[in-house]
GULUMLUM-759817 format. One line per field, with one value per residue (C-alpha): residue number from 1; residue in one letter; x, y, z. Coordinates in Angstrom, 1 decimal. Layout:
REM residues N
num [NUM | ...]
residuo [A | ...]
u [X | ...]
v [Y | ...]
w [Z | ...]
***
This chain:
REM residues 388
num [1 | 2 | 3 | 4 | 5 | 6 | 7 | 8 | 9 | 10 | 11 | 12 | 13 | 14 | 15 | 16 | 17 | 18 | 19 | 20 | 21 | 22 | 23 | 24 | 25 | 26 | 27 | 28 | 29 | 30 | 31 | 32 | 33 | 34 | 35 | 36 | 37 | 38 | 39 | 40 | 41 | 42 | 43 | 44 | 45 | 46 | 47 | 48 | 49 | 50 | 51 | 52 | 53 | 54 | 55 | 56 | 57 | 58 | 59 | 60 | 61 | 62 | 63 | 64 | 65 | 66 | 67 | 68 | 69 | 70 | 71 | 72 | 73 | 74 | 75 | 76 | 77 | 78 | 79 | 80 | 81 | 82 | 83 | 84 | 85 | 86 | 87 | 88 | 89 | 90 | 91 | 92 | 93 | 94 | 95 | 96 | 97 | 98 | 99 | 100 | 101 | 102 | 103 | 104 | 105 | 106 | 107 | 108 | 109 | 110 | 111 | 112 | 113 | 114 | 115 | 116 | 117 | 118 | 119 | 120 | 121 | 122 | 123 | 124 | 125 | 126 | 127 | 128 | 129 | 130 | 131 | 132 | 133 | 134 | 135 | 136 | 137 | 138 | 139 | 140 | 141 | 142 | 143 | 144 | 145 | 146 | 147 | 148 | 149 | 150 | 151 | 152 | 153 | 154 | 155 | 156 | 157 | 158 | 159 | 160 | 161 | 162 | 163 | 164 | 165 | 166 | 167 | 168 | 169 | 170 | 171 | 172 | 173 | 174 | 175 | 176 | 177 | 178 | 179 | 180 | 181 | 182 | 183 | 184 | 185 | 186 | 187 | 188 | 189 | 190 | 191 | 192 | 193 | 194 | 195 | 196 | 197 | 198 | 199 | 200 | 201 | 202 | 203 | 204 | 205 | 206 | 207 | 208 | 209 | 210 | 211 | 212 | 213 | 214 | 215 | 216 | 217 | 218 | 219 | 220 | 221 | 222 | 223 | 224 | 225 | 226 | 227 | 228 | 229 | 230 | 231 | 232 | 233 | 234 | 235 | 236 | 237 | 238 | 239 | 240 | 241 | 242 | 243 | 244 | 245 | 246 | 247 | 248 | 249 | 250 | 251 | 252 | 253 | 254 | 255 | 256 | 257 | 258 | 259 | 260 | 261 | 262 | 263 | 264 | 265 | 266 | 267 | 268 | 269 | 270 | 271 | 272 | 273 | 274 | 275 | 276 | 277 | 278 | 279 | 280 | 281 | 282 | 283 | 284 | 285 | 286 | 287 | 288 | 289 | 290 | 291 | 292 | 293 | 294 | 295 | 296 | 297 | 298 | 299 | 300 | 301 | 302 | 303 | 304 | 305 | 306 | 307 | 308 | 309 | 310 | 311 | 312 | 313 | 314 | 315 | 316 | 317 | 318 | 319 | 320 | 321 | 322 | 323 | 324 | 325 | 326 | 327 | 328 | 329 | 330 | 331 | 332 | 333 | 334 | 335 | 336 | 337 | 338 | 339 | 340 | 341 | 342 | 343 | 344 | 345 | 346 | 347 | 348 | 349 | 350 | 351 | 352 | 353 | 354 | 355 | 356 | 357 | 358 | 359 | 360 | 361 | 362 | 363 | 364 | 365 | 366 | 367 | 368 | 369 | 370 | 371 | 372 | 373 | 374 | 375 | 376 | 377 | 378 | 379 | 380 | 381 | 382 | 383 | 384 | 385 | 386 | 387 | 388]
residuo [X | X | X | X | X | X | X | X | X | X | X | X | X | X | X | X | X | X | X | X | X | X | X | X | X | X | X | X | X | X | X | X | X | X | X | X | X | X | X | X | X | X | X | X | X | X | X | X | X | X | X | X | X | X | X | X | X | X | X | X | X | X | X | X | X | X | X | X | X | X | X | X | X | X | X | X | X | X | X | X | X | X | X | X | X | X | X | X | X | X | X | X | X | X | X | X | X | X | X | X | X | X | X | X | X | X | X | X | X | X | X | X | X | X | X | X | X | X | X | X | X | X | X | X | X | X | X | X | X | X | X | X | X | X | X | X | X | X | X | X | X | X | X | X | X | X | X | X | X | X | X | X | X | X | X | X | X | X | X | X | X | X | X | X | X | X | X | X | X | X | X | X | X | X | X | X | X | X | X | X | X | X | X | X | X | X | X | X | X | X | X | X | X | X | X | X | X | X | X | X | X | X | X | X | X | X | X | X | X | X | X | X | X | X | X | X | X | X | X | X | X | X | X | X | X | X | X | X | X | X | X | X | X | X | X | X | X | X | X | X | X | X | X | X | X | X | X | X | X | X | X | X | X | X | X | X | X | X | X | X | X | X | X | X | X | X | X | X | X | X | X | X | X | X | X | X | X | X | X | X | X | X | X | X | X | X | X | X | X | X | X | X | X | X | X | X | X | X | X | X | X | X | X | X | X | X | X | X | X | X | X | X | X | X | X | X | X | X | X | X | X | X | X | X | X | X | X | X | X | X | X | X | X | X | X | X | X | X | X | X | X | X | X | X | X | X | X | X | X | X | X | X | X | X | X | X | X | X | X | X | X | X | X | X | X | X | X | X | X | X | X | X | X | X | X | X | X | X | X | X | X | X | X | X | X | X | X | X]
u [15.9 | 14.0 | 17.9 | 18.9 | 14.9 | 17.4 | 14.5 | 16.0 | 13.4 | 13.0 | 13.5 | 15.8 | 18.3 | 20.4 | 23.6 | 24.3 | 26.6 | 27.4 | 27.0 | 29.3 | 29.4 | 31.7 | 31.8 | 33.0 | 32.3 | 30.7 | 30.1 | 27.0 | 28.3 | 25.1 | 24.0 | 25.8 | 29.1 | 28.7 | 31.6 | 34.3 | 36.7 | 36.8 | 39.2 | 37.5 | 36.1 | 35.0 | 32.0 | 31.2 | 31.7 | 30.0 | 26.6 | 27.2 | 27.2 | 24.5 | 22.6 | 23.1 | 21.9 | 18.6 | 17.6 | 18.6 | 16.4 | 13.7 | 14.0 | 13.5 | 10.1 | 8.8 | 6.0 | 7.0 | 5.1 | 7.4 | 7.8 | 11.6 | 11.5 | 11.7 | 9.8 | 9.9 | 10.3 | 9.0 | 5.6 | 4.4 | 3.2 | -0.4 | -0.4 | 2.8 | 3.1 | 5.4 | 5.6 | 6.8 | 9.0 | 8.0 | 10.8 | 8.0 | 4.4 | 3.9 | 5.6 | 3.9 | 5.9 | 7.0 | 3.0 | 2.1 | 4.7 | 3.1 | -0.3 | 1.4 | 2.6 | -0.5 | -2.5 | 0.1 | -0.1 | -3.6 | -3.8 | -1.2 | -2.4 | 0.0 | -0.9 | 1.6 | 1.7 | 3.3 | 5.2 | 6.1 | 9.7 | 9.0 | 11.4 | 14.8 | 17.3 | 16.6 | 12.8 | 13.7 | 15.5 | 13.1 | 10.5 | 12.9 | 13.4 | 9.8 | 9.2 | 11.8 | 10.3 | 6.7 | 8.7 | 7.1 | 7.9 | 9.8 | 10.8 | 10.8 | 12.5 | 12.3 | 14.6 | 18.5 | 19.7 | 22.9 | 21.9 | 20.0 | 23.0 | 22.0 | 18.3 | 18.9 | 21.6 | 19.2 | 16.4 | 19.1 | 19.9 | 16.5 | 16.0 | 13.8 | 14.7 | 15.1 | 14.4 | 14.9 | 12.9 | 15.8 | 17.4 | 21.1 | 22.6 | 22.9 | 20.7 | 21.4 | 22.2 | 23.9 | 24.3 | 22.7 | 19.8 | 18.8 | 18.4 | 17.8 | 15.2 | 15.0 | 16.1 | 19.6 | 21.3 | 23.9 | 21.2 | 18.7 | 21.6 | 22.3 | 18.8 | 19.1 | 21.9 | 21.5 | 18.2 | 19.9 | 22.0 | 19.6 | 17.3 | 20.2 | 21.8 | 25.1 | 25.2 | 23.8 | 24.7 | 24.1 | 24.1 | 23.3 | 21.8 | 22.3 | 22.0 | 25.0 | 23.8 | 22.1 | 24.6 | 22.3 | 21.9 | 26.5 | 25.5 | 23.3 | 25.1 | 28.2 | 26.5 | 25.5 | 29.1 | 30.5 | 28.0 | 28.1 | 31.9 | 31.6 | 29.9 | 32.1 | 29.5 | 28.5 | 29.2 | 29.0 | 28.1 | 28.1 | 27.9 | 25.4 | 25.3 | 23.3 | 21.0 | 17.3 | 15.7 | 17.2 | 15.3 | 12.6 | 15.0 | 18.0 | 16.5 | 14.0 | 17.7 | 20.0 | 17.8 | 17.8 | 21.0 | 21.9 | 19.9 | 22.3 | 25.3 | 25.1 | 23.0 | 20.3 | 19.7 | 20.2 | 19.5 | 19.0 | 19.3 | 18.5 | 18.7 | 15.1 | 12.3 | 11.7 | 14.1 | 12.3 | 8.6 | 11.0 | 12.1 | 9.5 | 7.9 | 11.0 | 11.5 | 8.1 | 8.6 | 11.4 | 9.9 | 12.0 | 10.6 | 9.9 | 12.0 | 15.4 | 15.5 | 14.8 | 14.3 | 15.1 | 14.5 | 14.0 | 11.3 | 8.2 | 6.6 | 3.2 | 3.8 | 6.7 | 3.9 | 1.9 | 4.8 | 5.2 | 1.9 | 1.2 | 3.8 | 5.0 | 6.0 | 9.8 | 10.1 | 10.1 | 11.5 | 11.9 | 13.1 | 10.3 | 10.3 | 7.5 | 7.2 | 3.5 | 6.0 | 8.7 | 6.0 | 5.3 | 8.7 | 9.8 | 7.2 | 8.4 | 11.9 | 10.9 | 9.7 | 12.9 | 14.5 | 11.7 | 12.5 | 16.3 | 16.8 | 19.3 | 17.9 | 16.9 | 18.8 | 16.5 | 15.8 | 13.0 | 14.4 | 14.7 | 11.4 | 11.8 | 8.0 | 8.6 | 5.4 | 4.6 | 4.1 | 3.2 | -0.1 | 1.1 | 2.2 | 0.0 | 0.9 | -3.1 | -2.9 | 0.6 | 2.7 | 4.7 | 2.7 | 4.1 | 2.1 | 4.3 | 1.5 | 3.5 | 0.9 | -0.5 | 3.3 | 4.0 | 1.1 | 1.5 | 4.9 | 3.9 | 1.0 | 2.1 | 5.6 | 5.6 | 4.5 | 1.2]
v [-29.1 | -28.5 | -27.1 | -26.8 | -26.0 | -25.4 | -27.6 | -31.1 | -33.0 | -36.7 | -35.9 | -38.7 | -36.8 | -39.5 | -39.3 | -42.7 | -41.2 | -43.7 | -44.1 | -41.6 | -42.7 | -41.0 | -41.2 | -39.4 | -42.0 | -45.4 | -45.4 | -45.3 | -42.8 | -41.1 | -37.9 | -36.2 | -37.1 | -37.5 | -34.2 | -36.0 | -36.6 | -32.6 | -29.8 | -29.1 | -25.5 | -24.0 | -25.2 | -21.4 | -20.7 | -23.6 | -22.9 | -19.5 | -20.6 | -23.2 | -20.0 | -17.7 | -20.7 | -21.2 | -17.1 | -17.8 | -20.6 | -18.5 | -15.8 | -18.1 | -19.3 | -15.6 | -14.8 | -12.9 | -10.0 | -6.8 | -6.5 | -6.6 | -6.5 | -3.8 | -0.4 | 1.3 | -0.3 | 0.2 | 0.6 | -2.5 | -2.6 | -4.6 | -7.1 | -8.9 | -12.3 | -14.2 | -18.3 | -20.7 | -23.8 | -26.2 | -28.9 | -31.3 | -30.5 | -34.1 | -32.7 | -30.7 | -27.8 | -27.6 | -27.2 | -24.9 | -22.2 | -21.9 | -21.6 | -18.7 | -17.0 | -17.0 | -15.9 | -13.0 | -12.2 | -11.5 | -8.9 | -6.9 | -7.4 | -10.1 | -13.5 | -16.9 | -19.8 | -23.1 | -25.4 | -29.1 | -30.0 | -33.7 | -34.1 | -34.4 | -32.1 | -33.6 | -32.0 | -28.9 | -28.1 | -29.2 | -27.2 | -24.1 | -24.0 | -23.9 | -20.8 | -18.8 | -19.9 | -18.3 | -15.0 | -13.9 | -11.1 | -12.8 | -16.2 | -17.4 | -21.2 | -23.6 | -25.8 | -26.7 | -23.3 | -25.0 | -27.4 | -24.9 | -22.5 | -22.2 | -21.7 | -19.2 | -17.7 | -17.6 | -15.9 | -13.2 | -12.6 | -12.2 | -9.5 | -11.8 | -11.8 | -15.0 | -15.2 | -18.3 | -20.2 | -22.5 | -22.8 | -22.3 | -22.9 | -19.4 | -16.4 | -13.4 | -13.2 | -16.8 | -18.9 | -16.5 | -15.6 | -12.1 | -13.3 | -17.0 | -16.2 | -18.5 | -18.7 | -18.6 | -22.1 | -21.4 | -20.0 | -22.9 | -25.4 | -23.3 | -23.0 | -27.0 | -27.6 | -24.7 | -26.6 | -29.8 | -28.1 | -26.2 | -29.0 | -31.3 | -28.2 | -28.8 | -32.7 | -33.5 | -37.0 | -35.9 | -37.3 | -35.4 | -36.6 | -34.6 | -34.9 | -32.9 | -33.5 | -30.3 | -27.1 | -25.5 | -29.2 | -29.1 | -25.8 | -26.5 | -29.7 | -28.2 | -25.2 | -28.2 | -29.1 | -25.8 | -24.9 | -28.3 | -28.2 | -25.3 | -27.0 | -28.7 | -31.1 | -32.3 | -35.1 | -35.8 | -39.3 | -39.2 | -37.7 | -39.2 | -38.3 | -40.1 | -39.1 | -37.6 | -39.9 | -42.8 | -41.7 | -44.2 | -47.1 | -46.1 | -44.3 | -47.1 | -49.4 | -46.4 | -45.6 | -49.2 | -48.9 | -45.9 | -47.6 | -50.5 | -48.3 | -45.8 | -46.7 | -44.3 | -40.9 | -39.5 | -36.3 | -36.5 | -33.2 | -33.6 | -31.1 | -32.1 | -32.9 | -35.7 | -38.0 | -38.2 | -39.7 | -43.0 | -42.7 | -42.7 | -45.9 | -47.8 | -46.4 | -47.4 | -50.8 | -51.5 | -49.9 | -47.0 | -44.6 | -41.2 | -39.2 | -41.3 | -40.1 | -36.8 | -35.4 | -32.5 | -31.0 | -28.2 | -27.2 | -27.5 | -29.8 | -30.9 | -34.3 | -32.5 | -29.8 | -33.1 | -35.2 | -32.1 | -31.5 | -34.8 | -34.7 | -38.2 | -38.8 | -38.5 | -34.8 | -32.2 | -29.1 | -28.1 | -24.7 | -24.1 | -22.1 | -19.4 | -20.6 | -17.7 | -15.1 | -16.3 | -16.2 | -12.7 | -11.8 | -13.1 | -11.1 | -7.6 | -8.8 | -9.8 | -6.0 | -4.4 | -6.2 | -5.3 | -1.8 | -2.1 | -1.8 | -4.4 | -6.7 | -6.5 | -8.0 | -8.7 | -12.4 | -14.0 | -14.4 | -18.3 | -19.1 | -22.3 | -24.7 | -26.5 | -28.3 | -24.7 | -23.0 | -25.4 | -24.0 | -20.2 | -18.4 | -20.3 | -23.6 | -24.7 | -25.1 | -27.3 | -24.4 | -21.2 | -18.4 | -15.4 | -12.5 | -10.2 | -8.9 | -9.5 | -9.5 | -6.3 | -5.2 | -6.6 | -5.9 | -2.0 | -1.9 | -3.3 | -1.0 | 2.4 | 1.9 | 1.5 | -0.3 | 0.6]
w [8.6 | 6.9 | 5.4 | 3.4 | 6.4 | 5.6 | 6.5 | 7.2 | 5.7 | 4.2 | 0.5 | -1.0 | -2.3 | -3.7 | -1.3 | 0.1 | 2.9 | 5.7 | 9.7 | 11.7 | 15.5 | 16.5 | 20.4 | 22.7 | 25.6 | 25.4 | 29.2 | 31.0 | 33.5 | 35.6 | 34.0 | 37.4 | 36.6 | 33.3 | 32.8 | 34.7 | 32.3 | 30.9 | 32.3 | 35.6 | 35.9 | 39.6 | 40.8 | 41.0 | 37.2 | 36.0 | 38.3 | 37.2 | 32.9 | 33.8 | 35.7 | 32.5 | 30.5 | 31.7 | 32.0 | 27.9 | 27.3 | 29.7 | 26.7 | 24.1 | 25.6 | 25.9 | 23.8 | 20.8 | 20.7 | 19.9 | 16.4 | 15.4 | 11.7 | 8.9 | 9.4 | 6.1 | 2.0 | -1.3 | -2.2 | -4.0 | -7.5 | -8.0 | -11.0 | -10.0 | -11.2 | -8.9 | -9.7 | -6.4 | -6.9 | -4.1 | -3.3 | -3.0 | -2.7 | -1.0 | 1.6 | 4.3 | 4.5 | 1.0 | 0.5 | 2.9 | 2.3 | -1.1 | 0.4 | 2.6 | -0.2 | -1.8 | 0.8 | 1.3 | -2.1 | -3.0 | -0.2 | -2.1 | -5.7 | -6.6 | -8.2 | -7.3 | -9.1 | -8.0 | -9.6 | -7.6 | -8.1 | -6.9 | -4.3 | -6.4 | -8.0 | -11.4 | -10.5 | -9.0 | -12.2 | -14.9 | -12.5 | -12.3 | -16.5 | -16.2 | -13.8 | -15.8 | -19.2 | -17.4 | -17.7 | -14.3 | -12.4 | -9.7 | -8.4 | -5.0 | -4.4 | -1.6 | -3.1 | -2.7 | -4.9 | -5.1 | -7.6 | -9.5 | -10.7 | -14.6 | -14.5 | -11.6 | -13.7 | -16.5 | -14.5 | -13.6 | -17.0 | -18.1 | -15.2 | -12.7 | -9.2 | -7.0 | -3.5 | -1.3 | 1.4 | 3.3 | -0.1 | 1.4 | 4.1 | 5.6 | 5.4 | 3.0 | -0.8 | -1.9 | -4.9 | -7.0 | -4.9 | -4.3 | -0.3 | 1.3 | 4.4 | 7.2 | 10.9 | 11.9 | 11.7 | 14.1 | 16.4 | 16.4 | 16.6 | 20.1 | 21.4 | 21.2 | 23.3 | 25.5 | 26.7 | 27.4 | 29.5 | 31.5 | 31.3 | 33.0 | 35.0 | 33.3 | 33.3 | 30.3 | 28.4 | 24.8 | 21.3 | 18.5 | 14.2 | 11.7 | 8.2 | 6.6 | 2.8 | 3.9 | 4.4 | 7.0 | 8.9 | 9.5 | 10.5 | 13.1 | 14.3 | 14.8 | 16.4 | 18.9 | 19.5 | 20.3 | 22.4 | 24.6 | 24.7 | 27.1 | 29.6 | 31.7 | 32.8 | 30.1 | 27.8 | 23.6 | 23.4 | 19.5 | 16.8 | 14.0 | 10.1 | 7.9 | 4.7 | 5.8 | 3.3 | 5.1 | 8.8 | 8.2 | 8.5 | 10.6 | 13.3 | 15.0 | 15.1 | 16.0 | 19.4 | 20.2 | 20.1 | 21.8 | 25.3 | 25.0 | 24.4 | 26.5 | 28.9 | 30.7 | 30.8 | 27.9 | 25.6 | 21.8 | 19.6 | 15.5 | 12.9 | 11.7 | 14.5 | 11.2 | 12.8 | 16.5 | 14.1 | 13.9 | 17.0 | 19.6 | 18.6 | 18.8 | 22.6 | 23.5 | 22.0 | 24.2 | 27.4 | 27.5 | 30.2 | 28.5 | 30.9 | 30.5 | 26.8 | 26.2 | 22.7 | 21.3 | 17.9 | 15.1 | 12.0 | 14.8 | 12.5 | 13.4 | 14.5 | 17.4 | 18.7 | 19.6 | 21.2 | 23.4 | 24.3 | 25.3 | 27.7 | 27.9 | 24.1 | 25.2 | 22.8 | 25.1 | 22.9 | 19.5 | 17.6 | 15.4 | 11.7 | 11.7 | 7.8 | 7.5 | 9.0 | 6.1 | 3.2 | 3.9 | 4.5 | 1.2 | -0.7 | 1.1 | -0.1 | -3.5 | -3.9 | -2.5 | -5.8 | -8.0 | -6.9 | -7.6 | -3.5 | -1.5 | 0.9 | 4.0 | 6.7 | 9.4 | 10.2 | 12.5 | 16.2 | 17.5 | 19.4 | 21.8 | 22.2 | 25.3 | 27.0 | 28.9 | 26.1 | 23.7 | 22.8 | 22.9 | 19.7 | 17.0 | 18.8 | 19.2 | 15.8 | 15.6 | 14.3 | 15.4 | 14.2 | 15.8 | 18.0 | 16.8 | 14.1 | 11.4 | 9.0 | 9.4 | 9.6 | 5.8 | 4.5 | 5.5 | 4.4 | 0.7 | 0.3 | 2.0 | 2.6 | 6.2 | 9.5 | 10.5]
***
């Protein structure tokens, strides 16, 4: 979430915001009437949304195998020196979009170096004056590009080119940045509720955590919102907002909490599938069974692949970034500015892991790797100027 992922991830980032619950209901009404205090809609409508619903959340478990994305672009130049700033190498993600972009990179003739911003803004600027002072041909950031105005400002002025990884909270050119790549916010934060809904068949008891520190993490949560306030079945519990960094400590009591609250079934949606690591332990301690809380979450980190695969780990769905897909994607943009050219506007589709498909799409391996044959895809367009 990550978010930012933009990923929503555990990086302290020095906000001490405070505990929303806001509920909507502290009753333990059945998941069946759990919609009987909203405007009443036919019965006919309502199966008919629910119906639309699930043929949605159908088409967000397809295999993704038709490729969607750009068809034609600039040649690329060999020799390019491009220099990654990682918002924390310590973290898995950070690390592995680097190792992407290298790998990507040396198939085209480019070189990338990476520089660790440790996890703060303080270190995300100190490692940005760094990457400009490097004088390399382009930039790419996975860091907040908020807090970096001056050194991106100063990489513009010295004609290098910045391209984000989740470093705003909405895709396209922001803050500075000749584009921000990553899924659609709004999107994911739909896919999520949309599956609680099918998932319940319009009865769902929901509470959603969100980090709003993060841009892209309001985004997603209020995506959430909207999209449970159609269904007239359904029912926002609360509304949670508390720093990522703080997961560790507020999650394990917040669950505990929730049981006692609210009573049993229930759906949880986060922003960051980081949140759900605390989370499952504390259920099993108190003998929660897995299919009265249901969990649901975004970035398809490792650790969420596994809890759905295994089936009884209370996570059963999560909106995974295709980060490989985003490396390469961020070197074909990177070349469009190199060549004076605006950015492209495509953006990876949402993809939905539930247990059926847990292992499809690069999911053996704990991460959404499409079968779209992007690779081949980029790698054509950056050395003959279109797909193969």
């Amino acid at each position: 979430m990550n978010s930012r992922r933009f990923v929503v991830r555990g990086i302290a980032m020095g906000f001490a915001g405070a505990l929303l619950l806001s509920a909507c209901s502290s009753s333990s009404t059945p998941a069946s009437t759990a919609g009987s205090a909203k405007p009443a809609k036919s019965s006919a409508a309502a199966a008919g949304q629910v119906s639309r619903i699930e043929q949605e959340v159908a088409q967000m478990e397809a295999p993704q195998t038709t490729w969607t994305g750009p068809t034609s672009g600039p040649v690329a130049t060999a020799g390019k020196k491009i220099v990654y700033l990682s918002g924390q190498e310590s973290n898995s993600l950070d690390a592995a979009y680097g190792s992407y972009l290298q790998a990507a990179a040396k198939k085209i003739g480019w070189q990338v170096t990476i520089i660790d911003g440790k996890g703060t803004p303080t270190g995300w600027l100190s490692g940005m004056d760094q990457a400009v002072a490097l004088h390399p041909s382009g930039i790419v950031i996975f860091a907040d590009a908020a807090s970096l105005a001056k050194p991106i400002s100063a990489a513009i002025a010295d004609h290098i080119p910045v391209v984000g990884l989740h470093a705003c909270s909405v895709t396209g050119p922001c803050h500075g940045l000749f584009t921000n790549i990553q899924e659609d916010a709004t999107a994911i934060g739909r896919a999520e509720a949309d599956y609680a809904i099918a998932d319940s068949h319009g009865t769902a008891r929901v509470i959603i955590v969100t980090h709003n520190e993060y841009g892209i993490a309001r985004i997603k949560s209020d995506a959430m919102k909207a999209e449970l306030a159609k269904c007239p079945g359904c029912k926002l519990l609360a509304y949670v907002n508390f720093p990522a960094s703080e997961s560790s400590t507020r999650t394990p009591q917040l669950v505990t909490s929730w049981v006692s609250r609210y009573g049993l079934p229930f759906y949880a949606l986060t922003v960051g599938d980081n949140d759900w690591d605390f989370a499952v332990p504390s259920l099993r301690a108190d003998s929660v069974p897995p299919s009265k809380v249901v969990l649901i979450g975004s970035d398809g980190i490792p650790s969420a692949y596994q809890r759905i695969r295994a089936g009884n780990q209370y996570q059963v769905a999560t909106v995974p970034e295709p980060a490989q897909e985003e490396a390469y994607y961020a070197l074909y943009q990177m070349n469009r500015a190199l060549h004076g050219m605006s950015p492209s506007t495509w953006g990876p589709p949402v993809y939905l892991v539930t247990h059926s498909n847990v292992n499809a799409e690069g999911g053996a391996n704990n991460a959404f790797d499409p079968a779209d044959h992007y690779r081949q895809h980029f790698v054509s367009l950056l050395t003959t100027g279109k797909t193969s």
